[in-house]
C-alpha positions as CSV (number, residue, x, y, z in Angstrom):
1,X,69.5,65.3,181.0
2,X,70.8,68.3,179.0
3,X,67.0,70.0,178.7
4,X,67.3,70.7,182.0
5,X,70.5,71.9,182.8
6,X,70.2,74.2,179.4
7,X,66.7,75.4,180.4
8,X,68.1,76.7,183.6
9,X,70.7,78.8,182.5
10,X,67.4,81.0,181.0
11,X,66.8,81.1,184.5
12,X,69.0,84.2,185.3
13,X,67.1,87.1,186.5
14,X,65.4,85.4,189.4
15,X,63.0,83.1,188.8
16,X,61.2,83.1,192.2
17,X,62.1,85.7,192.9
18,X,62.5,88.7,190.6
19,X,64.0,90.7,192.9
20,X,61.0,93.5,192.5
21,X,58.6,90.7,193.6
22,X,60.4,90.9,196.6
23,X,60.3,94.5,197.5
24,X,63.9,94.8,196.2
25,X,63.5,96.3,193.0
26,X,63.5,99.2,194.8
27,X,65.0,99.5,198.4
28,X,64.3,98.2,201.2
29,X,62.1,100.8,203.6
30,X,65.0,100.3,206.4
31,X,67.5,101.8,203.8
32,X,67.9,105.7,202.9
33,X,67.8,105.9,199.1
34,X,71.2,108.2,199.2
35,X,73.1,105.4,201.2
36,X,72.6,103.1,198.3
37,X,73.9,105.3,195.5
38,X,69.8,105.9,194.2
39,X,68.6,109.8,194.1
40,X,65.5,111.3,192.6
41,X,65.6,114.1,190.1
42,X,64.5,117.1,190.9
43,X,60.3,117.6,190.2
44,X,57.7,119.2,190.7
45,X,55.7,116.9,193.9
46,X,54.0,114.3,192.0
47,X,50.3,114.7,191.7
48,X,49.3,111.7,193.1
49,X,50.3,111.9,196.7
50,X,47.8,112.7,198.9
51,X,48.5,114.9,202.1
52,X,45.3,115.1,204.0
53,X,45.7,113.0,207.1
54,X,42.1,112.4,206.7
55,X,41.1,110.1,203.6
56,X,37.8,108.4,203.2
57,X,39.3,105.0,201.7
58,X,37.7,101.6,202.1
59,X,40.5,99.4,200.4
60,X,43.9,99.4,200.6
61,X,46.9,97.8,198.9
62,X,50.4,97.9,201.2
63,X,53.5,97.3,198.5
64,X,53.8,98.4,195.0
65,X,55.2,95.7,193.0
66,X,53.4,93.3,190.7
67,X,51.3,91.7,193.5
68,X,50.2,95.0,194.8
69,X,50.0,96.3,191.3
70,X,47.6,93.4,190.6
71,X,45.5,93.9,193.5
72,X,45.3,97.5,192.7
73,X,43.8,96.7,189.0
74,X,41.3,93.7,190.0
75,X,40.2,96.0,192.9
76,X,39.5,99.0,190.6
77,X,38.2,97.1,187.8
78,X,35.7,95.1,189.9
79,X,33.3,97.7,191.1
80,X,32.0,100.7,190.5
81,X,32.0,102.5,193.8
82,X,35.3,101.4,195.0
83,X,37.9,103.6,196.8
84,X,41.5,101.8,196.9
85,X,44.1,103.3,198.1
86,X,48.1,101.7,196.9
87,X,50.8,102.7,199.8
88,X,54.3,102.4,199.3
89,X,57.8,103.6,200.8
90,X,59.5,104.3,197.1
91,X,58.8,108.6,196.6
92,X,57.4,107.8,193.4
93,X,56.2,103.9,193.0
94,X,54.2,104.4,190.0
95,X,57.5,104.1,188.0
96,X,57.2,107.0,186.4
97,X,60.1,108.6,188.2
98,X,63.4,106.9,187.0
99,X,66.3,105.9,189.2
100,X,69.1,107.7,189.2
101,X,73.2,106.8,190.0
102,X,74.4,109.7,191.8
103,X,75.9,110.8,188.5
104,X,72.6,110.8,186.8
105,X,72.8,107.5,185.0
106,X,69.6,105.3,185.1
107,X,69.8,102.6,187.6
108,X,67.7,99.4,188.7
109,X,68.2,97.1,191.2
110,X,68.2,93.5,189.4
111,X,67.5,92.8,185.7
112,X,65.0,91.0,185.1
113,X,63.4,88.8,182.2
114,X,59.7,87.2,180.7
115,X,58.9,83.4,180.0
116,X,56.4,82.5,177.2
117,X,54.4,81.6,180.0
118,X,53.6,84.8,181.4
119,X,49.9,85.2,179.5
120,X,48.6,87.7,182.2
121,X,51.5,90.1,182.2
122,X,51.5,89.7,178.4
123,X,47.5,90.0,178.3
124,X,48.1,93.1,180.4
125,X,50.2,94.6,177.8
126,X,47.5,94.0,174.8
127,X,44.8,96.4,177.4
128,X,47.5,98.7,177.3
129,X,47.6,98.7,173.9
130,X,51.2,98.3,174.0
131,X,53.2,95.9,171.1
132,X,55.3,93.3,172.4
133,X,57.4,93.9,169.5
134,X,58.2,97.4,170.8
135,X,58.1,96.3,174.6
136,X,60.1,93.3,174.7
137,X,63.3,92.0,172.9
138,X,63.0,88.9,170.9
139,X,63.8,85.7,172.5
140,X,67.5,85.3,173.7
141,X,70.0,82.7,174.1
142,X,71.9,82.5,177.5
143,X,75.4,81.2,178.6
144,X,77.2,79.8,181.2
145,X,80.8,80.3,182.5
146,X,83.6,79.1,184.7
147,X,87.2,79.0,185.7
148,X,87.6,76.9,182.9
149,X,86.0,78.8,180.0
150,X,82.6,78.8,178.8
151,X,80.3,75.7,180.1
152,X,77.4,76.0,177.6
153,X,74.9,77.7,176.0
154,X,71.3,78.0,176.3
155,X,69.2,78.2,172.6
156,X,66.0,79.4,171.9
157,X,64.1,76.6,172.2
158,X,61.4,77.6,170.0
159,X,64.1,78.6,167.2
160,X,65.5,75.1,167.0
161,X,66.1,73.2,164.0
162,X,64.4,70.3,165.5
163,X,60.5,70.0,165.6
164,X,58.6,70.8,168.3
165,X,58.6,67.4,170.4
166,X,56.7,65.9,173.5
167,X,58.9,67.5,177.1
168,X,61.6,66.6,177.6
169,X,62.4,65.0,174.6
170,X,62.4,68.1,172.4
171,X,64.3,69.3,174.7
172,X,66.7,66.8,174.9
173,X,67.6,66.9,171.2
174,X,67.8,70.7,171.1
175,X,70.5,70.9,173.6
176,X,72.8,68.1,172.7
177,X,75.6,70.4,170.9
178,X,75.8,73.0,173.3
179,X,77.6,71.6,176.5
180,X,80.7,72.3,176.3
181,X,82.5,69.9,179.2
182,X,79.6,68.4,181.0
183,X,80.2,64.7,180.1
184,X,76.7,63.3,178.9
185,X,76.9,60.3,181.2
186,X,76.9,63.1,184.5
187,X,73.8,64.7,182.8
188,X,72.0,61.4,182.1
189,X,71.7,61.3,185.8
190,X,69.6,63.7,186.7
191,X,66.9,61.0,185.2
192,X,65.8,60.1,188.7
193,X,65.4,63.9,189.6
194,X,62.6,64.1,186.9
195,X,61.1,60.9,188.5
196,X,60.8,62.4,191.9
197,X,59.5,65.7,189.9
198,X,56.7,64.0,188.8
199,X,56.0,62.8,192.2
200,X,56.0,65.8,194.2
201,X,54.4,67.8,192.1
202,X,51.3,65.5,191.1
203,X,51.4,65.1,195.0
204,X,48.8,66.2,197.7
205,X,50.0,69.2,200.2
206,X,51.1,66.4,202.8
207,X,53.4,64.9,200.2
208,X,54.7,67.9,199.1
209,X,55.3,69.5,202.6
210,X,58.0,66.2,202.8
211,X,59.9,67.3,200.2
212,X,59.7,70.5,201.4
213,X,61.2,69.5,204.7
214,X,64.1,68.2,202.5
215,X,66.7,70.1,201.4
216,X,67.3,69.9,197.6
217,X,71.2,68.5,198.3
218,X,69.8,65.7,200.1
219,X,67.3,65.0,197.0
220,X,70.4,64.8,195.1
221,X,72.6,62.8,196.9
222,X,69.3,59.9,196.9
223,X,68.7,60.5,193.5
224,X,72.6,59.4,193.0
225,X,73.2,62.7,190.6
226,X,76.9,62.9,189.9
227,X,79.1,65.6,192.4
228,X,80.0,66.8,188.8
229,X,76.7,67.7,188.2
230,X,75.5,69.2,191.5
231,X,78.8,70.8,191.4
232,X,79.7,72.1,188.2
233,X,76.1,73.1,186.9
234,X,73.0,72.7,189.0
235,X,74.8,74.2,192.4
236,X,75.6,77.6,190.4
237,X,72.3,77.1,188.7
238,X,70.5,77.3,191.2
239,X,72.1,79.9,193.0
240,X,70.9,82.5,190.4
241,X,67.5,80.8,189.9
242,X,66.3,80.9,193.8
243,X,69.5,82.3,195.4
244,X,70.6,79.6,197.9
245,X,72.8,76.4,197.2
246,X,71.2,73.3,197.1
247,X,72.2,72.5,200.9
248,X,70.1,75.6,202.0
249,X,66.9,75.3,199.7
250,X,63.7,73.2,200.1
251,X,63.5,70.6,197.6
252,X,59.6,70.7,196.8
253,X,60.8,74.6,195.5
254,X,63.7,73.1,193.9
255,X,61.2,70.6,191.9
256,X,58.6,73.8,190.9
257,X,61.3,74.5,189.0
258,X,62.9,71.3,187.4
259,X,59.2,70.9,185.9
260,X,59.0,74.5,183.9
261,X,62.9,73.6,182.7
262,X,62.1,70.1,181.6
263,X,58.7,68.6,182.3
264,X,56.7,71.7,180.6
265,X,56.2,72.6,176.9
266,X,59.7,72.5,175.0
267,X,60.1,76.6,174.7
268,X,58.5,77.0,178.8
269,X,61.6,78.5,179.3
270,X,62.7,80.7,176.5
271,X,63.2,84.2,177.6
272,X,63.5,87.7,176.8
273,X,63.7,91.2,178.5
274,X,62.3,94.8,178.2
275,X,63.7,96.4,175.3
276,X,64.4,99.9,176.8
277,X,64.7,101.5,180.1
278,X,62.8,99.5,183.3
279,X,60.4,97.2,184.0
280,X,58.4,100.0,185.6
281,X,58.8,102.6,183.0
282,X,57.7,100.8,180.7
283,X,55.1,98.3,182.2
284,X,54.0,99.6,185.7
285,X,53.9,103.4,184.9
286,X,51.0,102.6,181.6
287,X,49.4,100.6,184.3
288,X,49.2,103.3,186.8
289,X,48.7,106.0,184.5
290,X,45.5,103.8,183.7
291,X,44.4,103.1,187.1
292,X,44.5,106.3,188.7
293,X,42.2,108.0,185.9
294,X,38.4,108.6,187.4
295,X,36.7,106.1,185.1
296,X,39.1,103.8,185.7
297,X,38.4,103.5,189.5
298,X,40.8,106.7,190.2
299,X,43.5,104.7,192.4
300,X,44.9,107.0,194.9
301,X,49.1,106.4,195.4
302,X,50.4,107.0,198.5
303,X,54.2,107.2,197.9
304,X,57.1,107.7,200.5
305,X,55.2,106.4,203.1
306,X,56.2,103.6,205.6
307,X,53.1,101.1,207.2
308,X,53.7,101.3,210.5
309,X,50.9,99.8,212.6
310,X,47.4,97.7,211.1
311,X,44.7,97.6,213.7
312,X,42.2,95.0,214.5
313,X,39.2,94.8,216.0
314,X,37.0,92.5,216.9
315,X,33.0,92.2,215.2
316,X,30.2,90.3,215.6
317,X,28.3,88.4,212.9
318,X,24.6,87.5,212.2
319,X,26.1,83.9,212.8
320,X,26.7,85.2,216.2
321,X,30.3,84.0,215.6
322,X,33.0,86.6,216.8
323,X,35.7,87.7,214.0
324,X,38.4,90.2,213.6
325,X,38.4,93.1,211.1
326,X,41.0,95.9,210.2
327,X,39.7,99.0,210.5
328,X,42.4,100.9,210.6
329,X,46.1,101.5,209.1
330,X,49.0,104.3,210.6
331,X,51.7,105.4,208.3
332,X,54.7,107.6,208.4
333,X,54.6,109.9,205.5
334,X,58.5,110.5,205.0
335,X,57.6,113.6,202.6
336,X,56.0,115.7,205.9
337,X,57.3,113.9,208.4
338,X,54.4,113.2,210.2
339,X,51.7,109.7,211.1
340,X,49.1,109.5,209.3
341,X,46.1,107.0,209.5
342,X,43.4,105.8,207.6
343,X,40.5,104.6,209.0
344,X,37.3,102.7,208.3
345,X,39.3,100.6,206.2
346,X,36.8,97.9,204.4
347,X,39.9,95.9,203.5
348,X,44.0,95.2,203.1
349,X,45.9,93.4,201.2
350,X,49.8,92.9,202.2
351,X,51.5,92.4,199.1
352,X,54.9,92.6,200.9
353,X,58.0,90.3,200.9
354,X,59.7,89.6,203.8
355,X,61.4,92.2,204.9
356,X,58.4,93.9,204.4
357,X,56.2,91.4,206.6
358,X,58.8,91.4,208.9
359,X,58.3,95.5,209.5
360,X,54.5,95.7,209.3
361,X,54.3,93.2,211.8
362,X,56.9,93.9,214.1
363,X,55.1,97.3,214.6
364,X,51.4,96.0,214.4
365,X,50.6,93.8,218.0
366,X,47.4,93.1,216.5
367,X,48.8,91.0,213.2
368,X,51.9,89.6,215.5
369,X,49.2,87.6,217.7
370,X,48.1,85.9,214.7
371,X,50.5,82.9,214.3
372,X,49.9,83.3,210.4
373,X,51.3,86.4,210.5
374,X,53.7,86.3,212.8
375,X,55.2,83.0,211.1
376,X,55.4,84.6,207.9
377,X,57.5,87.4,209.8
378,X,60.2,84.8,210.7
379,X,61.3,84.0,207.8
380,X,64.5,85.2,206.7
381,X,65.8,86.8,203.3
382,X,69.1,87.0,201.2
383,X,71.3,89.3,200.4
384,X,71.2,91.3,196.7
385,X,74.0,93.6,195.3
386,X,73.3,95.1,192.1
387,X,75.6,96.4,189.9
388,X,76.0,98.5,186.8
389,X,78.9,99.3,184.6
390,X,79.8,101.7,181.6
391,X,82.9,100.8,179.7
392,X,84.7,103.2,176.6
393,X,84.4,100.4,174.4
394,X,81.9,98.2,173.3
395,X,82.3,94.4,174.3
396,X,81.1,91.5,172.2
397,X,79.7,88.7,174.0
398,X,78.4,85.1,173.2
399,X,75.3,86.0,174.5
400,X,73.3,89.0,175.7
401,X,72.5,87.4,179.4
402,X,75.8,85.4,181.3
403,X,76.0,83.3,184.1
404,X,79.5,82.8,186.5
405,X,80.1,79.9,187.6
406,X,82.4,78.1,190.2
407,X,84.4,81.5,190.6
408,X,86.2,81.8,193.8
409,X,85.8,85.6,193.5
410,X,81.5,85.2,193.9
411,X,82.8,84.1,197.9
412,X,79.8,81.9,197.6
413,X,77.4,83.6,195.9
414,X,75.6,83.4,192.6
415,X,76.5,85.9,189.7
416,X,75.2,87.1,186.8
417,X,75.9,89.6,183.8
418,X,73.7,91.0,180.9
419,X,75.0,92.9,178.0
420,X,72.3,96.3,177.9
421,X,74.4,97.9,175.0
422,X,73.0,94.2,173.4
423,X,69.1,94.1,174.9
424,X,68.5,98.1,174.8
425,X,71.2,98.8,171.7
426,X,68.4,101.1,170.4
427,X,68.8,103.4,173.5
428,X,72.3,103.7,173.9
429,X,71.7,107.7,175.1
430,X,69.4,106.4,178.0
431,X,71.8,103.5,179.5
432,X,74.4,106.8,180.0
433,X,72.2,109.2,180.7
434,X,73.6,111.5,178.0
435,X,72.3,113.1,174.7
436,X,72.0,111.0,171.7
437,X,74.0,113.6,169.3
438,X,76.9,116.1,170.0
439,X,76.5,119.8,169.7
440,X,77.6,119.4,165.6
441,X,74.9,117.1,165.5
442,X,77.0,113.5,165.1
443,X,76.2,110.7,167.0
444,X,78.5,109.9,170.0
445,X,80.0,106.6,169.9
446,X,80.0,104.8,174.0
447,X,80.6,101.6,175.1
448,X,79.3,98.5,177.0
449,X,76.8,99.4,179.8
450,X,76.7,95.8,181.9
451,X,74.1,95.0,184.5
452,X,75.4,92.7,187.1
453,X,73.6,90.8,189.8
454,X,75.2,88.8,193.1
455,X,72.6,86.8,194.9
456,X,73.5,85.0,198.5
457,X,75.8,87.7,198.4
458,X,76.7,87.8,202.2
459,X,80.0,87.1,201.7
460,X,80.3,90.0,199.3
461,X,78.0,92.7,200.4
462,X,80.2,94.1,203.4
463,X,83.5,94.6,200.9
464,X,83.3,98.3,199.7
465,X,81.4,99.3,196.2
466,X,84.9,99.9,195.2
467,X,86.1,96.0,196.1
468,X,83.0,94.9,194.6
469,X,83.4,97.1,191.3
470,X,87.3,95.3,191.0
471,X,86.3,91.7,191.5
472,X,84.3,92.4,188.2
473,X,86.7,94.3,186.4
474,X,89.9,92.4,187.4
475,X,89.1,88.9,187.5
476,X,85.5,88.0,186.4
477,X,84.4,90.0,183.6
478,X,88.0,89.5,182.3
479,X,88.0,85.5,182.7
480,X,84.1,84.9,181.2
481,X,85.0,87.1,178.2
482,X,88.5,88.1,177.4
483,X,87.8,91.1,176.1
484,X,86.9,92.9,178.6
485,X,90.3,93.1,179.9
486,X,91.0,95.7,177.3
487,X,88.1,98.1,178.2
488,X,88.4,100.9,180.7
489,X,85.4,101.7,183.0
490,X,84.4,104.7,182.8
491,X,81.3,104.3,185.5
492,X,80.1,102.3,188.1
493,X,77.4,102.4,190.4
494,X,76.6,99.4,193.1
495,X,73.4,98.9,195.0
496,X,73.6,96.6,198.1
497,X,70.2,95.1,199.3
498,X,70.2,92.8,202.6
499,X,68.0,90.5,203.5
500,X,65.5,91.9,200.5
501,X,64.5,88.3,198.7
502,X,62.6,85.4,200.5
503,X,64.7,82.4,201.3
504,X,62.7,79.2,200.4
505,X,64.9,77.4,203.2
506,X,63.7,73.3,203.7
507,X,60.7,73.6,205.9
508,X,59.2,77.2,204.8
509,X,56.4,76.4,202.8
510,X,54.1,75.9,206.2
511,X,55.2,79.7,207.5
512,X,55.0,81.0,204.1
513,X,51.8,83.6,204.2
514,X,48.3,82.2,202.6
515,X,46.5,84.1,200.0
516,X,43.7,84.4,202.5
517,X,45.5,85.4,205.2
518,X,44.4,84.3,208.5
519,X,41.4,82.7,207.1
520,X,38.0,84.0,206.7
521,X,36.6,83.0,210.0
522,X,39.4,85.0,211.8
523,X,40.3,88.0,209.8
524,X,38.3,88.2,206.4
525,X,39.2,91.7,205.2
526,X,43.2,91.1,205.1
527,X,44.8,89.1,202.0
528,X,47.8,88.5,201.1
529,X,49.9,89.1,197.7
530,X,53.5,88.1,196.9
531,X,54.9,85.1,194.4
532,X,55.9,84.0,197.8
533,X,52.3,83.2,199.7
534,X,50.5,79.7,199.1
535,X,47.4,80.5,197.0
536,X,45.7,76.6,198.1
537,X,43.1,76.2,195.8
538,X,43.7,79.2,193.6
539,X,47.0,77.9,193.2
540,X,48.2,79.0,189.7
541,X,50.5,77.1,186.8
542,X,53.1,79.7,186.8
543,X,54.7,78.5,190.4
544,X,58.1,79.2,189.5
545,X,57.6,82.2,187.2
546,X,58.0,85.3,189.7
547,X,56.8,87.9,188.0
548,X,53.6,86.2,186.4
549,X,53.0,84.4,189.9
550,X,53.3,87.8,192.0
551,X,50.8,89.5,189.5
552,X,48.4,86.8,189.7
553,X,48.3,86.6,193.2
554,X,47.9,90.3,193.6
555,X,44.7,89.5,190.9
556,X,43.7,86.6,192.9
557,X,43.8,88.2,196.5
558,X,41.6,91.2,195.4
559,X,39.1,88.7,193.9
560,X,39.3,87.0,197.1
561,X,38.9,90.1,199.1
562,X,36.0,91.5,197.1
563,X,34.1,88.2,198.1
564,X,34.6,88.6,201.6
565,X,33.8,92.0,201.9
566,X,31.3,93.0,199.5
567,X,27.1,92.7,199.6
568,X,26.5,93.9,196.3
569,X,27.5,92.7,192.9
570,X,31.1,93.0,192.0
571,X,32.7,91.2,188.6
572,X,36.0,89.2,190.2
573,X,39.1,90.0,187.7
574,X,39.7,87.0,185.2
575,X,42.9,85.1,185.6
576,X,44.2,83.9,182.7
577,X,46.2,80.0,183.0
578,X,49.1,79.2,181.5
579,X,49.0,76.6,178.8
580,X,48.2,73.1,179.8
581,X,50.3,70.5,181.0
582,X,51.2,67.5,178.5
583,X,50.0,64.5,178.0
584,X,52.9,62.2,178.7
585,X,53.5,64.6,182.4
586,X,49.9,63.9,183.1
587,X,50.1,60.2,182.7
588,X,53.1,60.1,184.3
589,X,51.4,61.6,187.4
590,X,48.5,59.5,187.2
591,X,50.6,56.3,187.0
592,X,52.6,57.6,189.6
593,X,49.7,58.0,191.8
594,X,48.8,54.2,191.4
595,X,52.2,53.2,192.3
596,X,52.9,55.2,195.2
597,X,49.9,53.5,196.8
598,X,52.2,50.6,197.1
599,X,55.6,51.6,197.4
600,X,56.3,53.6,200.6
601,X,58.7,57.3,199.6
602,X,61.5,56.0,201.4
603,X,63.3,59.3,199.7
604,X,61.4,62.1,202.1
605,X,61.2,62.7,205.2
């Protein structure tokens, strides 16, 4: 079916994982800034760190990205009298210190982009009071390339000349003319994957848990898809969409997102990306700036400093029932070099992704007892390796954001490139870090600035940044888009990130990390945050949308802390849904449902 393969290739930046919903927008605690090519400028010590070792705070947020930047705003808006605390390892994770290459050029680890369905990040921008207009680009068109040439071409669905149709029909029609090889007959059998969609995802958890246990290839090879399909498009597809081949990924993740690229409204998937400098420039630092004012619930931001240990202890209640509580939380402050701790801690919420689990609970015997916590510690991540580029010339591409494909130079991994001179043309003087005019006052002409991602990059990430840097220059910049054999680079910086992003291997979704933690009759005051953790019955419609998913559950694990912690009145943050499924995917379920009471899923495990 063409709607889906198309749909997908809008899928570049990390759909499950945005690489900042992962901890990875910035680096990894483990990992000196300076080893990765990423320095601050030189300030004055930002005013909201906080270097008394004792601080009367009852809440606090571990992990700055959108889920603990969620958790910090429903926890600050919900009550009055509320003290939270957000503690991160980044120097400065309010974003309102840029990243720097060591030749002070603005950096960011992964480039990432925003669905139409993303109405709480987009709601967030309206109590901002910030214009989309101004924020974001418009909607953008993607492609896809190989060996062989350019593949196809992914339109803006809501631009199309056809009318706005029932999924995936509309779909259907408004990608017809832009494959470019794919014969239709191999994409006319992915018809049984949408089948098996509709299943798992109109499911109960047991049913889902099967497919989860599946690995997506093995989906495939039931469904009969054609190894021109699996191999030419969904295969690369997929490694930029959730990192891992389809041999290595569950197939009940693999389905979350075959529904958003053909099952959901025909423009689910049309995409577009911030229109100058970062994501936290221009979103998170508003946020914060917000957040940290006194009537605003005066958020205190603990930055450069690494959790080291939580600690439990155990309370009685009126039930007479025995339950844990955290009560207290030890940090390293990198800035003084010292421990720190913060006790009489009403609540925590861990909005961490794996790596960062995996730390927190390695150093915190209390949490590793829990099997909750210590199964969410097991699981493993992948390897990222950002890149950027400045060229002398500019470069004209088919499209703003690329795909590679079925390049023996990606050594297994998933690639992707996105024109910034095209996105954030109007700040051409930012991407180089340079003055707009020279000293005669004319503007100075520069060239393409490229940001390229690698995801499963294992096989690439222990090559040098000067190895990695030629394999772009020399042979796949060069064979996606000729021109760029006639540019010079003039710049480069590389970022390497291992073991950053969550894996969604078959089998996860049972040690993946629950919204509430261990459970209110264990440990009530710790939540958890992350587009990676189950949310059960506050389970939200954006399930493979990372950004909007990680900012919700943030949102969603604050509510859900408030209501576990608090006596008195508190006003639980709205969460907004995304726009409701269609009729036809709704009857399909439901007729699904009365089928599947008869025939057995001989197809899962």
């Amino acid at each position: 079916m063409t709607s889906i393969q198309l749909r997908s290739l809008c899928h570049l930046s990390k759909t499950r994982t945005s690489i900042d919903d992962h901890e990875a927008s910035r680096p990894p605690v483990s990992t000196p800034l300076l080893k990765l090519g990423i320095h601050y400028p030189k300030l004055p010590a930002p005013n909201f760190s906080n270097d008394d070792s004792e601080i009367d705070v009852p809440y606090v947020i571990v992990g700055g990205g959108w889920g603990g930047w969620g958790a910090a705003k429903a926890l600050c808006e919900g009550a009055d009298d509320v003290d939270v605390t957000l503690i991160d390892a980044l120097p400065d994770p309010t974003g309102r210190t840029p990243y720097l290459s060591p030749n002070n050029k603005p950096v960011e680890a992964g480039f990432r982009g925003f669905w139409k369905d993303y109405p709480n990040i987009y709601a967030l921008c309206d109590q901002l009071s910030l214009q989309e207009n101004e924020i974001f680009t418009p909607y953008t068109n993607s492609s896809f390339y190989s060996p062989d040439g350019l593949e196809a071409t992914a339109p803006v669905f809501a631009e199309s000349k056809y009318p706005t149709l029932p999924s995936p029909l509309g779909q259907v029609l408004a990608t017809i003319p832009y494959f470019e090889r794919l014969p239709i007959q191999d994409r006319a059998s992915m018809v049984g994957l949408l089948l098996a969609t509709i299943d798992c995802l109109g499911a109960d958890e047991a049913t889902q848990q099967q497919y989860d246990r599946m690995t997506a290839h093995e989906l495939f090879l039931r469904f009969r898809l054609s190894p021109r399909l699996v191999n030419d498009f969904l295969k690369p597809t997929l490694l930029v969409g959730l990192f891992k081949p389809p041999e290595e990924l569950s197939a009940l993740v693999v389905m979350e997102l075959l529904y958003y690229y053909a099952l959901a409204h025909q423009d689910s998937f049309d995409v577009r990306w911030i229109k100058k400098g970062t994501v936290s420039e221009t979103l998170i630092a508003p946020l914060a700036e917000r957040l940290m004012k006194k009537e605003n619930g005066g958020l205190k931001v603990l930055g450069g400093c690494r959790v080291k240990e939580i600690s439990l202890t155990q309370t009685s209640q009126s039930s007479g029932k025995n339950t844990l509580m955290a009560t207290k939380l030890s940090y390293f402050d990198t800035a003084s070099g010292t421990m720190q701790q913060i006790e009489d801690i009403d609540g925590i919420i861990l909005a961490l992704g794996c790596q960062g689990m995996q730390s927190v609970v390695s150093s915190s015997p209390d949490l590793a007892r829990l099997p909750v916590f210590s199964a969410a510690a097991s699981l493993k991540g992948i390897d990222v390796i950002s890149v950027r580029l400045w060229f002398d010339r500019i470069v004209e591409t088919r499209s703003p954001a690329n795909v590679f494909s079925r390049f023996d130079a990606l050594r297994g991994a998933g690639g992707t490139f996105f024109m910034l001179d095209q996105l954030q043309g109007q700040s051409m003087a930012e991407l180089w870090g340079e003055v707009e005019s020279d000293e005669d006052g004319e503007k100075i002409q520069r060239g393409s600035v490229v940001a390229c991602d690698f995801y499963n990059a294992g096989g690439l990430i222990s090559l040098s940044n000067e190895d990695i840097v030629k394999i772009l220059t020399d042979e796949l910049l060069p064979s996606a888009v000729s021109k760029f054999a006639d540019a010079k680079l003039v710049d480069s910086w590389v970022g390497k990130y291992a073991g950053v992003v969550s894996w969604f291997s078959p089998g996860s979704y049972s040690r993946r990390p629950p919204l509430e933690g261990a459970g209110n009759d264990i440990l009530p005051n710790i939540k958890c945050a992350g587009d990676w953790v189950r949310m059960g019955e506050r389970e939200h419609g954006a399930k493979g949308l990372c950004q909007e998913r990680a900012y919700v559950s943030g949102m969603e694990a604050a509510n859900s802390l408030m209501r576990s912690t608090m006596d008195e009145s508190f006003k639980e943050h709205r969460v907004l849904p995304v726009r409701e499924d269609e009729l036809q995917f709704k009857l399909g379920v439901e007729v699904n449902r009365k089928v599947m009471q008869f025939l057995p899923r001989f197809w899962t495990r």
